[in-house]
Phi, psi and omega in degrees: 000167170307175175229185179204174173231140184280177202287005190252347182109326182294116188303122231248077160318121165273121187271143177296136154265222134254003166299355182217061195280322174313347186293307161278062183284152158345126167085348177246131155232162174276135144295131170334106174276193185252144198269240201184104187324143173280174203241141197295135206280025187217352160285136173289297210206161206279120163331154172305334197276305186299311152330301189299310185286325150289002175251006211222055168131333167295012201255040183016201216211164187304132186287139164297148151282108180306076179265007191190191173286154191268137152231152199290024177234117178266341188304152184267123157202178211243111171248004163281346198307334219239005157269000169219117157254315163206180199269132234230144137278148178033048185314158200252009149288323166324294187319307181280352164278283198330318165288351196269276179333327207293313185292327168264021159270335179284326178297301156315327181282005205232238184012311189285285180344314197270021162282169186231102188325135154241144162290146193233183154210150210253132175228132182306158145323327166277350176092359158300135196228122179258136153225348173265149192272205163248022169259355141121027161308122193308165152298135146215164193288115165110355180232298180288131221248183184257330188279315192293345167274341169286270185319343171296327195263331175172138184285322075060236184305345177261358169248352170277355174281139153289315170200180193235129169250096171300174206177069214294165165254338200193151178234147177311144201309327203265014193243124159245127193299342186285339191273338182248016167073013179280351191260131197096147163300157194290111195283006198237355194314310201289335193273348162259167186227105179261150171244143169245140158285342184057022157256358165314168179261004183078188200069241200240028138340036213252132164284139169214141170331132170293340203242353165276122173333115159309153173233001172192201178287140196256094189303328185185158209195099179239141185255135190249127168278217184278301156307003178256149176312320194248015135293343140317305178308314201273337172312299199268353192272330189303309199291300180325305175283337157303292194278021150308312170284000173294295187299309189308296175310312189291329182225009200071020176300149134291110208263178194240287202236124126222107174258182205267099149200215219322330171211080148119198188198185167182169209240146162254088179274161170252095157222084173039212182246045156289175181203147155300117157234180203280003150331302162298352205277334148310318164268010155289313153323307197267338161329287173332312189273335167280322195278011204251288199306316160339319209050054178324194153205132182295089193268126175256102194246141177284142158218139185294201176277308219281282201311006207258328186284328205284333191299302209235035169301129171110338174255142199263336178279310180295303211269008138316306152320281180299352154306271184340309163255014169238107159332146162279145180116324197262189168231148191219180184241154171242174147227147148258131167241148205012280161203049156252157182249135165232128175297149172145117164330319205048195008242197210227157157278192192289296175222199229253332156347283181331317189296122163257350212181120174230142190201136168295138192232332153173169179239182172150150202290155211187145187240144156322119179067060174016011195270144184237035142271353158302153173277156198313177127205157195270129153280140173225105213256144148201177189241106170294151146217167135337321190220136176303312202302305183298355153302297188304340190262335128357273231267325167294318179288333172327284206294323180281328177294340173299331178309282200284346161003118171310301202293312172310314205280323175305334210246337143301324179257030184031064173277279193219173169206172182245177161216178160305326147330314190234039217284131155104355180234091176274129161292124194258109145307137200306332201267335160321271189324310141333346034069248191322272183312308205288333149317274180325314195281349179266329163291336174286327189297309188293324169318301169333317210269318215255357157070048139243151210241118186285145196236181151202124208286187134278217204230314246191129186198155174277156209279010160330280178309341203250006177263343180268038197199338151110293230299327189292324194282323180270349175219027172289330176289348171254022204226172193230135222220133181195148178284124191243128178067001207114295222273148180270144169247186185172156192258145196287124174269003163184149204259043172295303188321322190290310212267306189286353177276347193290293210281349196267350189276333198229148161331118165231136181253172172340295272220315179300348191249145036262156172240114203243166195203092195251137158219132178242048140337121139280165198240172166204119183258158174237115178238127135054079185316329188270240326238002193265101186235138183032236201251352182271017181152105193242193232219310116287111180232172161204136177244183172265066195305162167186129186227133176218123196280102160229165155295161180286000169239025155266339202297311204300304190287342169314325198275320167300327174272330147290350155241050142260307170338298196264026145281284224294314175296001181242338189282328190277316159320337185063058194223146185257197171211170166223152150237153204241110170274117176268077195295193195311109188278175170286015155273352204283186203234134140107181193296142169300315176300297183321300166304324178318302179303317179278316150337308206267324174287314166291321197276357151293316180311316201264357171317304214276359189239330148290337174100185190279133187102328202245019179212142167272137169274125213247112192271123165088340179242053156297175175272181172266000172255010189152133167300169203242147171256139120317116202224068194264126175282145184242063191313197205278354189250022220348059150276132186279109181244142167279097174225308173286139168253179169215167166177135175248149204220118197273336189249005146294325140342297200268322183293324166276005177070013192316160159190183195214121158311103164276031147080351184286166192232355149339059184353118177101334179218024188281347183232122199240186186258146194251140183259120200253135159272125182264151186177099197226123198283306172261351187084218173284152159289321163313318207255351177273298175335298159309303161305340216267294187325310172288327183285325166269353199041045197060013180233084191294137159287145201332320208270359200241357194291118160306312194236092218262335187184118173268120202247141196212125178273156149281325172245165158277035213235312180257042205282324188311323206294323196276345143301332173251036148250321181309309181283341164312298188303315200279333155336302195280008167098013167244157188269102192245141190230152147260154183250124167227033178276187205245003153357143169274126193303313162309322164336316197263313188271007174269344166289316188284355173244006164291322160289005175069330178331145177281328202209134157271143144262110200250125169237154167207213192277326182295320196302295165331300191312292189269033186356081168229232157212145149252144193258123134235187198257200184283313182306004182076011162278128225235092207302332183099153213259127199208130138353131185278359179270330178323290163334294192279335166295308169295306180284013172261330165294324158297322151309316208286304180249043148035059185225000000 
């Protein structure tokens, strides 16, 4: 995202969230816009002067498709032509990096002799405090590694850890981070999609390689297996670089980008205007699978900027990077595995050993910088595991998520359809739409219950609101912007801005808040045409928005009461969750005390409403106006999805001038700032829609079901009857169809349960006779003969509990 600078000057990265998660998917970023004063906590609205100048350059530019880290040179030009020519095997340029690398590898080893081994000691998770091996040798700084304290406890536990998260106490007198390429952010960072497991301590907190030298005394020393998120990341960041070196030996590519993400990874190469196809995906593999067997070792080397150029003299894409992002002066890191080099932070595993089971998964074209006046480069995408099964149990999940796909099943069940006209605006088909309101009507039912009060907004606002609310500068190229009179307007990509003129129109006081605020406003963002996939990134949304104005001893139950709120709506769903408090980043906006508070208030809401333990802490990846609950669902595929949030937001407040009667007579203190909550139970509703769809595999439960009871005679002789049962039903609020086509009767009902209806109702003469109905379900199961008030009683009870 963009930056801003705060009143010290200092420059502010706005971190994305997830209620407007949808801004971001893998691969898109916002470009840096220019920045913009932060605005006076006690100003209504931006001076004539400060408007103008925020409007006459401050608006960025269209957001991208994302192939690497943003760099600070934007001209667009082709830097590629004169480095690839054709696909090339084992280019004898590998051999001269590799001599380039030998020597400044000799320079660090020469650099190391003047350290000075000290015994350190190292202490577990458990508070076990180590020093020794198990021949009873010391520990020491500069020789001892996280894998020889794991083998010391067992071999075993050092070879199934993935990486290691140190937790320095202290670092040894001779060790400097500048000296060691540690100083500054990881310049390859923006190009990943990283997950935290979120127990780390914050500090001197590091992931760091099991096989790199320790440096000082270890407060913890935690070892992360496969199962921890971030140990995946490095797992797959490890894997990204075999295969860069897989491409590199098969065709000579110049590699560009590759990172690790949320599942699996990919490389971005430049080869002139060759292409990947699907053809290549067999000697990639098997490329892959000799360097897997090998056992490469992951080596990790410090390099100045000059060696860095020199390392990666021919490629015009690395020695771009390292102009731009590498200071002069500094130092930075590569790794080598066989004989490949990559600039990257790391870290990596021990060798390449580790990688048991691999698979190419798809490919496709992409430009340098996401800029498509850049030159082309080729994506190549796959998936690592530890274990051959979990390739295999992968590959199984592969086949059902192609099954359950929204868009196949929307498109079977006649839901929605998109057209060309509108791309990115799914047309809702009655049966859709049925869906779609009974979310909402299950979310206003919750309003109602929770003491929220429903608004309703405009569409359309002069862009006025979105430079004073901060939003133009950072999301106007996603907003859809046209002149009304002279003046620009644009239709709302979200109602916080909206929300805050609500509570800013009337006086308020103490004894009013909290004041909760539910609008299911549509929204509209304009994103990215190649970036628009089914219902999970559109164009016209609508969420379940909900914004609530407290006091600051108001926050703890506010927060409690939103994440009860969202158990009862995952528990109806049959969906399980995790929660993550995403703290303060080294970016934030507003007083230290104030978070400190605003901390201490979530992490009680959520003690008392998960218990101690049963939640993570994410250090640091708060948003930057206030911290966050991170709320990941856990579908029938055990895919992890982000749709609810919490977020607490301290600087929408201040931009809107909010205040409150505290009722004090306290010079100074008669008015205070009300602290606003973000808070959305679905997210958007198209993409809850779209999960909802997979997690059931279309096969909705009754009370959220487009096709709830298919009524089927057996002769036409009872076609009356089976109509004024249709009309019984449909009086009482349900969705009832007769089948009177001329179908053969096992026909109709094995069509009505291939159509998901829940329930047949089968008439014949006994039925007509006792004016009763017989029921089975879709599963063909077969319910027994029911009265139709009988009938109608059970299925309102299945509305009544959301079954």
């Amino acid at each position: 995202m963009g930056g801003k600078k705060d009143t010290t000057g200092e420059v502010v990265t706005l971190q994305p969230t997830a209620k407007f998660s949808v801004l971001d998917a893998p691969g898109i970023t916002q470009p840096k816009p220019v920045a913009e004063p932060a605005p006076a906590a006690t100003t209504a609205a931006a001076t004539p002067s400060s408007a103008k100048d925020a409007k006459d350059g401050q608006q960025g530019r269209r957001a991208t498709a994302a192939a690497g880290p943003r760099m600070d040179d934007t001209t667009s030009t082709l830097i590629g032509t004169s480095c690839y020519d054709k696909r090339e095997t084992n280019p004898e340029w590998l051999k001269d990096r590799i001599s380039t690398y030998d020597k400044v590898a000799q320079r660090r080893a020469d650099e190391l002799k003047a350290k000075t081994p000290v015994p350190i000691t190292v202490t577990m998770p458990d508070g076990n405090v180590m020093d020794k091996d198990k021949e009873g040798e010391s520990y020491m700084a500069w020789k001892t590694s996280p894998y020889d304290v794991a083998a010391t406890i067992s071999q075993g536990l050092a070879d199934s850890s993935i990486v290691a998260r140190v937790t320095y106490e202290n670092y040894v007198d001779d060790y400097d981070l500048a000296e060691d390429g540690m100083e500054g952010e990881d310049i390859l960072e923006e190009a990943m999609e990283v997950e935290h497991d979120g127990e780390g301590d914050g500090g001197k907190s590091v992931l760091w390689d099991l096989t790199r030298p320790l440096i000082g005394n270890v407060s913890k020393l935690e070892l992360l297996k496969f199962d921890s998120p971030e140990a995946k990341t490095v797992f797959w960041h490890s894997s990204a670089h075999v295969l860069g070196e897989t491409l590199e030996h098969l065709y000579g590519v110049r590699l560009t980008i590759g990172p690790p993400l949320k599942q699996g990874f990919f490389y971005d190469s430049y080869m002139g205007k060759d292409a990947y196809n699907e053809g290549d995906y067999g000697p990639v593999e098997k490329e892959f699978a000799k360097i897997m067997k090998s056992k490469q070792k992951f080596d990790r080397l410090v390099v100045t900027k000059d060696e860095a150029l020199e390392l990666f003299s021919g490629n015009p894409f690395k020695e771009q990077i390292i102009k731009t992002k590498v200071p002069e002066g500094s130092r930075t890191t590569v790794y080598k595995c066989g004989d490949l080099i990559d600039l990257c932070r790391g870290p990596h595993l021990p060798h390449t050993g580790r990688i048991k089971a691999f698979a190419t998964t798809r490919h496709s074209a992409t430009n340098w910088l996401g800029d498509t006046d850049n030159d082309s480069l080729q994506r190549m995408y796959g998936i690592t595991f530890p274990d051959k099964k979990m390739l295999k149990v992968w590959k199984e999940n592969q086949e059902k998520a192609k099954e359950r796909d929204h868009r196949k099943i929307a498109q079977k069940q006649e839901l929605i359809f998109f057209h060309d006209l509108s791309p990115g605006s799914a047309f809702w088909l009655p049966h859709g739409a049925r869906i779609y309101n009974k979310l909402c009507e299950f979310i206003k039912a919750h309003y109602w219950k929770r003491g929220f009060d429903e608004v309703v907004t405009p569409n359309i606002y002069n862009l006025d609101l979105w430079h004073k609310s901060g939003h133009a500068l950072h999301y106007k190229d996603a907003m859809f912007c046209f002149d009304v009179e002279g003046q620009e307007w644009a239709m709302k990509p979200m109602n916080c801005p909206g929300h805050c003129l609500m509570f800013g129109n009337s006086i308020r006081s103490y004894r009013d808040l909290p004041i909760r605020f539910g609008d299911f406003g549509v929204l509209h963002r304009n994103e990215l045409s190649g970036a628009l996939t089914g219902l999970t990134r559109v164009r016209r949304f609508q969420q379940d928005d909900g914004h609530i104005f407290c006091r600051e001893d108001q926050i703890e139950d506010e927060v409690a009461g939103a994440l009860d709120f969202m158990k009862s709506v995952y528990t109806t769903f049959g969906m399980s969750y995790k929660l993550e408090l995403s703290t303060k980043p080294k970016k934030a906006l507003g007083d230290g005390e104030l978070w400190d508070l605003a901390e201490n208030a979530l992490a009680n809401a959520m003690n008392k409403f998960a218990g101690e333990g049963n939640w993570r802490v994410n250090p640091g990846d708060g948003a930057f106006y206030g911290p966050k609950i991170d709320i990941k669902v856990m579908d029938a595929m055990e895919r992890v999805h982000q749709c609810a949030t919490i977020q607490l937001d301290f600087q929408l407040p201040i931009r809107f001038d909010l205040k409150y009667n505290t009722g004090s007579k306290e010079k100074g203190k008669e008015f205070a700032r009300p602290v606003m909550v973000h808070r959305a139970m679905l997210g958007s509703v198209e993409r809850m829609f779209a999960v909802l769809c997979e997690h059931w595999g279309g096969k909705w439960p009754f009370w959220l079901s487009p096709r709830q009871v298919m009524i089927v005679p057996v002769h036409a002789d009872f076609n009356e009857y089976c109509e004024s049962v249709k009309e019984r039903l449909h009086n009482e609020g349900f969705y009832a169809d007769v089948d009177l086509s001329k179908e053969k009767f096992n026909k109709k009902v094995r069509s009505a349960q291939v159509d998901q209806y829940n329930f047949q109702l089968i008439v014949g003469k006994n039925e007509l006779e006792n004016g009763t109905v017989n029921i089975r379900t879709r599963d063909n199961q077969v319910e027994g003969e029911k009265k139709i008030d009988d009938l109608v009683a059970m299925l309102k009870e299945l509305n009544d509990q959301y079954k």
